[in-house]
N, C-alpha and C positions, 0 to 999 in steps of 0.2 A: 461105545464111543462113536461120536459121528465122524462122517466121513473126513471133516476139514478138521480135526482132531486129530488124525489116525496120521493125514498128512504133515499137519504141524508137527505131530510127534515125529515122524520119517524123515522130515527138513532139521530138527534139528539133529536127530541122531548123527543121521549122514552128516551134516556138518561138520559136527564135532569130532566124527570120527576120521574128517581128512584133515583137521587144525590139529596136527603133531604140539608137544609141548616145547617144542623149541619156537614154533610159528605164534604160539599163544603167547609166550616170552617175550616175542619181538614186537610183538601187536600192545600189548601191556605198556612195552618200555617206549615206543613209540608214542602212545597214550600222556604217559608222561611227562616227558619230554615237551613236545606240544602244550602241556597246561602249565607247566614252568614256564617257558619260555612266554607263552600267552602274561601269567600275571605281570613276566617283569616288564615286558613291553607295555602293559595295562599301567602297572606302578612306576616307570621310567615317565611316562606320556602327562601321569597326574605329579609329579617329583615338579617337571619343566613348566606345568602352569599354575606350580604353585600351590598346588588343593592339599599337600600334604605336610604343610608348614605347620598350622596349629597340632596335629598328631606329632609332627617332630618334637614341637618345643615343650609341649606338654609331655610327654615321655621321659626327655632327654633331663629335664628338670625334674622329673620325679624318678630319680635317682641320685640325683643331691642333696644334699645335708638341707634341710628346708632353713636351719638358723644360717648357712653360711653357705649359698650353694657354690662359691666357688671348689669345694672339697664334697669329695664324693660321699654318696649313704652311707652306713653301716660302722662299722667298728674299723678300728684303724688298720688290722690288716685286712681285710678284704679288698684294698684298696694294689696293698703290694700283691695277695694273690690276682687280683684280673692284671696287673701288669706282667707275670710272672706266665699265666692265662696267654695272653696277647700275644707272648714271644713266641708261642706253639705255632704260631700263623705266621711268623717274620719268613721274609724270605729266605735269609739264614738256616732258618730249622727247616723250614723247607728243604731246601735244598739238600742240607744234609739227611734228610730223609732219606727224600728222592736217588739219591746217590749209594746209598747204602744198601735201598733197595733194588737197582742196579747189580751194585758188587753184587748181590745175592743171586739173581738169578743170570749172570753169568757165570756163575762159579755151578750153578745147576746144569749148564751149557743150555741153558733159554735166550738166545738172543733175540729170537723177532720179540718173545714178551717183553725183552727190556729193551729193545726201540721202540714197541709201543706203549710204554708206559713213558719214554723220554718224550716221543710226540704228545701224549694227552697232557700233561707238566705242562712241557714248555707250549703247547697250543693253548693250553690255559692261561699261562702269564700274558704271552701273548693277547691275548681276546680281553684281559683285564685291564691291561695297557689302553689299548683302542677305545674299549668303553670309556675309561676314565678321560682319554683325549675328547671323546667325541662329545661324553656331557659337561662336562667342565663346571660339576658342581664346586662350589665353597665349601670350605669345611665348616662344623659349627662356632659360631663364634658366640654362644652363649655364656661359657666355662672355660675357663682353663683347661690345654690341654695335659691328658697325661701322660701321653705319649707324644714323642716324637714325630711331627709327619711332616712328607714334602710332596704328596701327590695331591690331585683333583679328589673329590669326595665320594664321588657315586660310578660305580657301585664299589663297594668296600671289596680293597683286595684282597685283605685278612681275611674277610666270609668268603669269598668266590676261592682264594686258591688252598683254603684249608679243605673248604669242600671238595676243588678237584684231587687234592693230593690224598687227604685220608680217604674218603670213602673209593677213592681208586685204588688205593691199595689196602684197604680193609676189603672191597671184593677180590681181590688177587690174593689175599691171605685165604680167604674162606675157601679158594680154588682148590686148597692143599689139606684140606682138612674134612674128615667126615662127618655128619651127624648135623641135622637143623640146628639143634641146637648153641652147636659151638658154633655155624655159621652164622646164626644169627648174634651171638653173644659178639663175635668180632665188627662185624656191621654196625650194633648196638655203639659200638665204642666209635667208632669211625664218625659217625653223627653224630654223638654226644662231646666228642671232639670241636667236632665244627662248629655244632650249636654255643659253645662256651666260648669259643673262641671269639664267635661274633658278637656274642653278648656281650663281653669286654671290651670288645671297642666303643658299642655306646655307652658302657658305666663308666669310662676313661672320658668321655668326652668326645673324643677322634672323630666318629661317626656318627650322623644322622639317623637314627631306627629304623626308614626308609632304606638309606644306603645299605644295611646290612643286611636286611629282607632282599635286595635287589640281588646281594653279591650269593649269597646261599642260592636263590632261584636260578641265574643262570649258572655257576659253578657247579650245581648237582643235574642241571639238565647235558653241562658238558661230559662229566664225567658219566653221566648215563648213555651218551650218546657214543663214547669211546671203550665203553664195554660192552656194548649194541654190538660197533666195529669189533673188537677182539672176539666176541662169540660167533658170529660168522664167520671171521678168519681162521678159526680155529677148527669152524665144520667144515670148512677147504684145506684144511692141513697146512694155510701158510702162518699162523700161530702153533708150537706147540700146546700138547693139552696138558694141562695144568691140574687138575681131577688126578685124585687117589687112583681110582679105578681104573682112568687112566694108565699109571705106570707101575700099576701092580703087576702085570705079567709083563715089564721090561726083564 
């Protein structure tokens, strides 16, 4: 092996061997984070001049009845399941979620975890608030709505606070639970959540396709960014730890 070989190999060894996996962890989720947050600002910037109108109408309509698009594709109930879908993200189930899962971990006596799950919530409502003031999309007026609405368009609050609330607490689930597997099988469900949820808003009508790409990119960059925060706080001991392994020898 040559000399700048021997060294490349040395560089990265040593490298790698002072990036702990917790430091890899945060570099990853940071990585993230940043490319979310990049598209939506990327897709927010093309949404305001317009470039993403024909992708809208074209999508939005190709999930209408092509004989009669005021009425949605498909068979007649598919229509009452994505409305049934859509209440998953109301801020009602929300809520009761959120609350529930509250009760729980103080009845664990975890309070900092459930103040910071009340901040990353309601930080998230918040932030979905402000967005929807600041762009002041229309809603679609292609179709008939199927739901109910009385806010601005973009970013869709169903996709941003389903995102922040499930997959926040489908990672706080997996916290208590051992094996990749069932960690993953929980997370699986938390985005397959989200995912469905946002998709029903544009088969309903409600949403722009854009809108709901906007609202999942920042609400999964949020909630990554607020278990970024809990994993730190948790290596300082002001989070309790959550980990089996954790409170196996309490």
């Amino acid at each position: 092996m040559s000399w700048s070989g021997r060294v490349g190999d040395g560089f990265r060894g040593g490298f790698w061997a002072r990036v702990s996996r917790h430091q890899l962890g945060m570099l990853v989720g940071m990585s993230v984070i940043a490319g979310l947050l990049f598209g939506f600002v990327e897709l927010a910037g093309k949404v305001m001049e317009g470039e993403t109108s024909a992708f809208d109408k074209r999508l939005l309509l190709a999930l209408r009845d092509p004989l009669n698009p005021d009425q949605p594709g498909g068979p007649w109930w598919l229509a009452r399941m994505a409305r049934d879908i859509t209440s998953l993200g109301s801020t009602t189930i929300l809520t009761i979620v959120t609350v529930a899962t509250l009760g729980f971990l103080l009845l664990l006596h975890k309070r900092a975890a459930a103040l910071l799950v009340l901040v990353s919530v309601g930080g998230g409502g918040t932030l979905s608030t402000l967005l929807k003031m600041l762009f002041d999309r229309a809603r679609p007026d292609l179709v008939p709505h199927g739901d109910q609405v009385i806010s601005a368009s973009f970013p869709s609050g169903h996709a941003m606070q389903s995102a922040v609330v499930y997959l926040t607490l489908g990672a706080l689930l997996a916290q208590f639970v051992e094996g990749r597997r069932t960690k993953a099988y929980l997370l699986t469900w938390a985005m397959l959540l989200t995912l469905v949820i946002g998709s029903s808003r544009v088969y309903l009508g409600v949403h722009w396709p854009t809108d709901v790409l906007a609202g999942w990119s920042v609400g999964a960059a949020w909630a990554a960014f607020c278990w970024m925060i809990a994993e730190w706080l948790q290596r300082r001991g002001a989070v309790e730890q959550d980990r089996p392994e954790a409170t196996a020898g309490r």
